[in-house]
C-alpha positions, 0 to 999 in steps of 0.5 A: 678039807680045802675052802677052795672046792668046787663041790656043791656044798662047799660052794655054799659055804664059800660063799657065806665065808666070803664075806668075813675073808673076802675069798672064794675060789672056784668062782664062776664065769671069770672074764678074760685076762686083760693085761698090759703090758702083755706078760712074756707068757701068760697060760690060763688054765681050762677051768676055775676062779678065784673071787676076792672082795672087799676085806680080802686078806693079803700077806707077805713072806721073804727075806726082805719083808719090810721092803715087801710089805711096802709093796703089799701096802701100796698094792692095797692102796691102788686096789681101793682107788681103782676098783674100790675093793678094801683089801687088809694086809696082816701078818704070814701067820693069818689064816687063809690069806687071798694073796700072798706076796713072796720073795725068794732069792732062789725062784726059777725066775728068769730076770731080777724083775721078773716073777711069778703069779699062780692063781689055783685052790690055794689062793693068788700067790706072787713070787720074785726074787727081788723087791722090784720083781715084786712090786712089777707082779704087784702092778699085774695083780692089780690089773687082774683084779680089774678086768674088762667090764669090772664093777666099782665095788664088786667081787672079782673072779680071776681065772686059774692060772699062772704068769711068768713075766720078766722084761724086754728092755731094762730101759723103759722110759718117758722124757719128761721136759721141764725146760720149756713148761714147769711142771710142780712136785706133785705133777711129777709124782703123780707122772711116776705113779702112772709110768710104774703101773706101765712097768716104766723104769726110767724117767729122762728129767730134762732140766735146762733149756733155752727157755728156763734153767730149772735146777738149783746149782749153789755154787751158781744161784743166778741160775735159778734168779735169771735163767729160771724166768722169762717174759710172759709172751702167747699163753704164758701170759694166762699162767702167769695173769700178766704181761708184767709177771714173768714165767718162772719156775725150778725145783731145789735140792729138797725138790729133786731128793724128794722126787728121786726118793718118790720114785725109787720106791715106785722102781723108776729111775730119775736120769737128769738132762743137763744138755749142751752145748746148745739149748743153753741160752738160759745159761747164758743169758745168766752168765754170758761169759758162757757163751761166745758173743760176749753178750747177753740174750734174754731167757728166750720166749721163742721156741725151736733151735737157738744159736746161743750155744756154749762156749768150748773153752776151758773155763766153761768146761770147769761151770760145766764140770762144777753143774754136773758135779752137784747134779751127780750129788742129787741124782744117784742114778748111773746114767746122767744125760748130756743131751748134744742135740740141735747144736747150731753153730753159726755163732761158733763159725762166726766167732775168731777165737773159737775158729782158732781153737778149732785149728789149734785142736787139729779138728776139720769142722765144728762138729769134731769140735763138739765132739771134742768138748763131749768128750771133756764132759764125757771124761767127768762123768765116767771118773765119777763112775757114771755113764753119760746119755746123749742124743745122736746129732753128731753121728748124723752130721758124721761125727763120733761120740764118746766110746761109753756113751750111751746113745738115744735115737731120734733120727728114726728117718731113713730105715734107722740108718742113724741107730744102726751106726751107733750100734755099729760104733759100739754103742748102746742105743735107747730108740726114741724115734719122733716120728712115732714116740715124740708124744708132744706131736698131734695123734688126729687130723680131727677138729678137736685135736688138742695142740701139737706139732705135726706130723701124727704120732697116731697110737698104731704108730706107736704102737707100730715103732720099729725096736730093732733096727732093720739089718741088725744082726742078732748080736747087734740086736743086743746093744739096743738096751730100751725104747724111750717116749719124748714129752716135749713142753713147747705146747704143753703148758698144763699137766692136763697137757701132759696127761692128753698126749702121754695117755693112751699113747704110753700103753703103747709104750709099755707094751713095745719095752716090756713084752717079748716080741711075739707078743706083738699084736695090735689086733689084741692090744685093742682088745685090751685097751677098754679095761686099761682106759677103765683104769685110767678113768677110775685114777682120774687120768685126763687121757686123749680119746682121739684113736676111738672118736667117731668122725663125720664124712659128709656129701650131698645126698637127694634130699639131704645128706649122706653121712659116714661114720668112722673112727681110727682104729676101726674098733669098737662099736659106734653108736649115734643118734638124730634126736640131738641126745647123747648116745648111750651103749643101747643107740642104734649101731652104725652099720652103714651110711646114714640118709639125713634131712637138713635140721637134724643133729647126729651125735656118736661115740663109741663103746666097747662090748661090755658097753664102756665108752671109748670115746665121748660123743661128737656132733654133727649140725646138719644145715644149710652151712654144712657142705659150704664151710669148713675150719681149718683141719679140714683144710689143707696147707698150701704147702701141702705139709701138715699144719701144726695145731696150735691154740688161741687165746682163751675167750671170755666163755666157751673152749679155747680155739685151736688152729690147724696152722702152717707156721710162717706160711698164712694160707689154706686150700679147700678142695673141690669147694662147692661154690655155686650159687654162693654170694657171701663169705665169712672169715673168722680169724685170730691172730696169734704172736709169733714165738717159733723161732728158727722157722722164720727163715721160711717165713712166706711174706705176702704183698699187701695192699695197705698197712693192715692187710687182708685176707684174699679167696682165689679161685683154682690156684693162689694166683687164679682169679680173685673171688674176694678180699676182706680187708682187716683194717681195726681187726688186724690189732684184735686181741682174740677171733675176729670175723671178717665178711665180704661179697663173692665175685663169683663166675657164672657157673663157678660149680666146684673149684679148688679155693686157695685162702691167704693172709697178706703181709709178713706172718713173723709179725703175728701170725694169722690162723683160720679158724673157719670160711664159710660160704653162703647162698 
């Protein structure tokens, strides 16, 4: 007689029996599957469940059993950290096990890191061939024992069933930027935790930058003494606590064995960055006979594109040859990046000796140039048996790369022209376009997005990448072996950073490398995502809710104020109230606009059905300043390009201020301002310190009218009739928010116009940022 019946009677029993083994099958009203990344198929049967409870039984059996007992053992950890159920791993011999892990060489299996779950009478079963399938099979589990609704604690009913899952892509990565901001040991770990239960396999560890050397060479220690420190300039000062104390950091031998290591038993693989010839100043400045001046800069505080390059000449070649060498000791991985990436070359084109060696090569340009020196560094890594990764800079500018090279895509731009050259060069591709998957760049136009380039890379836009390129063939098809996110640091100075622009973003991710193309459904990934975001918050993962967040459009209505409520996505229930209180899943539902007086205080947020918060409340003050003020991301850019969010400086109390900026360019517009009858403004400001390199060539310089400057308020154009002047005097010298305050010379009937808002003077030498203006009667 069988435990797992539906019968009355044995249901009684089950139950009483579920308490000492932690199973019972046939449970009732099992919820949906909500799995992500979505297996390749996925067939719930018509009936039936399987509870498992706290003390459940789980058990492994295969030909490589230490190594899948491993897998069970960190499967049981995960279990209790997310859902709090304390499942027991035994020995095959234990009676009625809840979960069996199995790995059979000879499954019916379609890839190495596929496998199977079969949910039935018996039990839950996992099969794979390898350890790796069954580690993957673990991480599905997991999320079956997590579903939409699921109660810390409390038994769970997993539907009847099976799954037969294997992956889209064998390259499944996130870039992770180090040069730029460093982060620690256990941030990496923790990162890879979170990427393997995304079924991610590969992370691109970017090492070097302009802005720090942070791997430890041997046979060059001024590496890590010089190139891993630079001044303290902006934000880096809060890290460190002073101007006087400069931003260091790098990780030893011991540090990359031990993250390597960490990560192999996680089924991630460490693909260290060592990109040149450009983003090298930090090399350089260590060594300067590596670069082409003679000189030596300092590790560079700025960010953007240097021109401090590489040297292309023999005995760089052998410092690079002696760097790759030890990065190959440390890193078994087959793949080993060489970057090649924003490669300027005005110090190449300047310089004498590395012209004569251009002409000497018989090369027409400085690209072909660079292209000869990847070769050099290609032609070490390939005897040594590993492939080299690059980025695809030189096929934009024309130029070829190493036949072997693996080539990554960032130039998403024009119908992916550039991937679709690589792969018709006979190279394999990883697509990493920017306009979707650089993960550093802003996810709203909100006013509490956390810093970012623009423009957005919003969750429907990841979510949306285009994988293969359109007017590949099908065989071309073939050469794109994965899809890539880029963590890029400039702005990302804490791991609580890191964890805002990668999470949700990276279930995106998951889901565009793992599942199978009809898969795709952004409708069902929705549905999906409040069980993930469950989990996230369960691990304690400090995810963005920027894709759910309720947002405020507001006009005057008769007798107060019409106030709409939306969020991105357009999912979720949104749920407010006027009392200032915070909404909770039983608040009214917003089903239209609302009417409101003035003094009243609308809060929202958003909640999935099962009553989970997508997103934290938001406010709304509604008063007299409502229609009459605005902060900067209401703004536009007198650019018309999207601004960038960047931070202030940290107050005494409260938030740290982020500001919706075009760089070099100190000036916003607000349209269709409602200025009648407005008397007064108010401007408040900061200044920030200028650290954006490259782009000071498109520095706008304003005239100003003495030393300190001012901020200007015209009407209809930024050449139209002043409105008012607020001189900066004592503040342009500040250290943080400034208000600055004037009387409008306001036309009669001024009504509603377009006001165009400046700073004067030249913002490369501090560049000013709006926090708000606000208009008074």
């Amino acid at each position: 007689m069988s435990h797992f019946t539906a019968s009355g009677f044995l249901r009684c029993a089950a139950i009483a029996w579920l308490a000492a083994t932690g199973v019972v099958a046939a449970a009732p009203a099992a919820p949906a599957w909500s799995l992500l990344p979505q297996p390749a198929v996925a067939r719930r049967a018509a009936s039936g469940a399987t509870a498992i409870a706290d003390g459940a039984v789980v058990t492994v059996d295969g030909t490589d059993r230490p190594q899948l007992r491993s897998i069970a053992e960190r499967f049981v950890q995960r279990v209790a950290d997310t859902n709090g159920l304390h499942l027991r791993v035994a020995t095959t011999g234990a009676a009625l096990p809840a979960i069996k892990f199995k790995l059979d060489p000879a499954a019916a299996i379609a890839d190495e890191a596929g496998y199977r779950i079969t949910v039935d009478d018996r039990g839950i079963l996992v099969t794979a061939r390898t350890p790796r399938g069954a580690f993957y099979g673990s991480v599905t589990l997991g999320q079956l024992l997590t579903p939409a609704g699921w109660t810390r604690g409390a038994p769970v009913a997993v539907a009847h069933g099976v799954i037969d899952d294997h992956p889209r892509f064998a390259w499944r990565a996130l870039l992770l930027d180090s040069g730029r901001h460093y982060q620690s040991v256990a941030e990496i770990k923790q990162l890879i935790d979170w990427m393997s239960l995304h079924k991610l396999n590969v992370l691109l560890w970017h090492l070097t930058e302009d802005q720090g050397w942070r791997l430890d060479i041997p046979k060059y220690p001024e590496l890590t003494k010089i190139g891993a420190c630079r001044k303290a300039v902006g934000f880096d000062r809060e890290l460190t606590g002073s101007a006087e104390q400069p931003y260091c950091g790098f990780y030893t031998e011991a540090d990359a064995r031990d993250i390597v290591r960490y990560a192999a038993e996680r089924y991630v693989d460490v693909v260290p960055e060592i990109d040149l010839p450009g983003h090298m100043q930090a090399a350089v400045a260590t060594y300067p006979w590596l670069g082409v001046t003679g000189q030596r800069p300092p590790v560079w505080t700025e960010w953007g594109v240097s021109p401090w390059l590489l040297k292309p000449n023999e005995k760089t070649l052998q410092f690079v040859d002696d760097v790759l060498d030890e990065v190959m000791r440390l890193f078994p991985s087959r793949y080993i990046s060489i970057g090649g990436d924003e490669a300027d070359k005005q110090q190449w084109n300047a310089s004498p000796e590395v012209q004569a060696q251009m002409r000497k090569l018989g090369l027409a340009n400085m690209d072909q140039l660079q292209g000869w020196f990847t070769q050099q560094v290609a032609a070490h890594l390939i005897k040594a048996g590993r492939t080299p990764v690059g980025w695809d800079d030189e096929l934009v500018a024309g130029a070829t790369l190493p036949a072997a090279e693996v080539v990554m895509s960032w130039h998403g731009d024009d119908n992916e022209r550039v991937a679709l050259t690589a792969i018709r060069q006979g190279h394999d591709v990883v697509m990493t376009p920017q306009e979707s998957l650089y993960f550093d760049h802003v996810q709203s136009d909100r006013p509490d997005e956390w810093p970012g380039p623009p423009p957005a890379a919003t969750l429907r836009q990841a979510y949306d990448t285009v994988v293969i390129p359109n007017g590949a063939s099908a065989a071309e098809a073939q050469r794109i072996i994965g899809v890539q996110a880029g963590l890029w640091a400039e702005q990302m100075p804490t791991f609580a950073h890191d964890q805002h622009a990668v999470f949700p973003r990276i279930a995106a991710l998951a889901e565009l490398g793992w599942s199978p193309v009809q898969a795709h459904d952004w409708d069902g990934f929705l549905q999906r995502m409040p069980a993930e975001l469950a989990r996230y918050r369960a691990l304690g993962i400090g995810y963005a809710d920027s894709a759910f967040a309720p947002a405020f459009q507001v006009t005057a209505a008769e007798g107060g104020f019409r106030v709409e409520l939306a969020n991105q996505v357009g999912f979720g229930t949104l749920r407010y109230t006027t009392d200032g209180s915070a909404p909770t899943s039983r608040s009214a539902a917003y089903a239209r606009p609302l009417t409101l007086a003035r003094d009243t205080t609308v809060r929202a947020a958003t909640f999935a059905a099962d009553g989970f918060e997508l997103a934290a409340p938001r406010t709304l003050v509604l008063d007299e300043t409502t229609l009459l003020s605005r902060d900067s991301s209401a703004l536009a850019t007198c650019s018309q390009q999207p601004g960038s969010r960047l931070d202030g400086a940290k107050p005494a109390t409260g938030q740290r201020p982020v500001y919706s900026v075009d760089i070099g360019n100190a000036c916003w517009l607000w349209p269709q301002a409602p200025l009648d009858g407005t008397r007064h403004v108010a401007i408040t400001a900061e200044r920030i310190a200028w650290r954006f390199g490259d782009e000071a060539k498109d520095a706008v310089v304003r005239h100003q009218a003495d030393a300190t400057g001012q901020f200007e308020i015209h009407a209809d154009s930024c050449t139209g009739p002043l409105l008012a002047r607020l001189p900066l005097g004592s503040a342009a010298q500040a250290s943080g928010q400034v208000r600055l305050d004037a009387q409008v010379a306001m036309p009669a009937g001024a009504g509603v116009r377009t006001l165009c808002v400046f700073a004067t003077g030249d913002p490369r030498e501090g560049q000013w940022a709006l926090a708000r203006i606000a208009f008074s009667k």
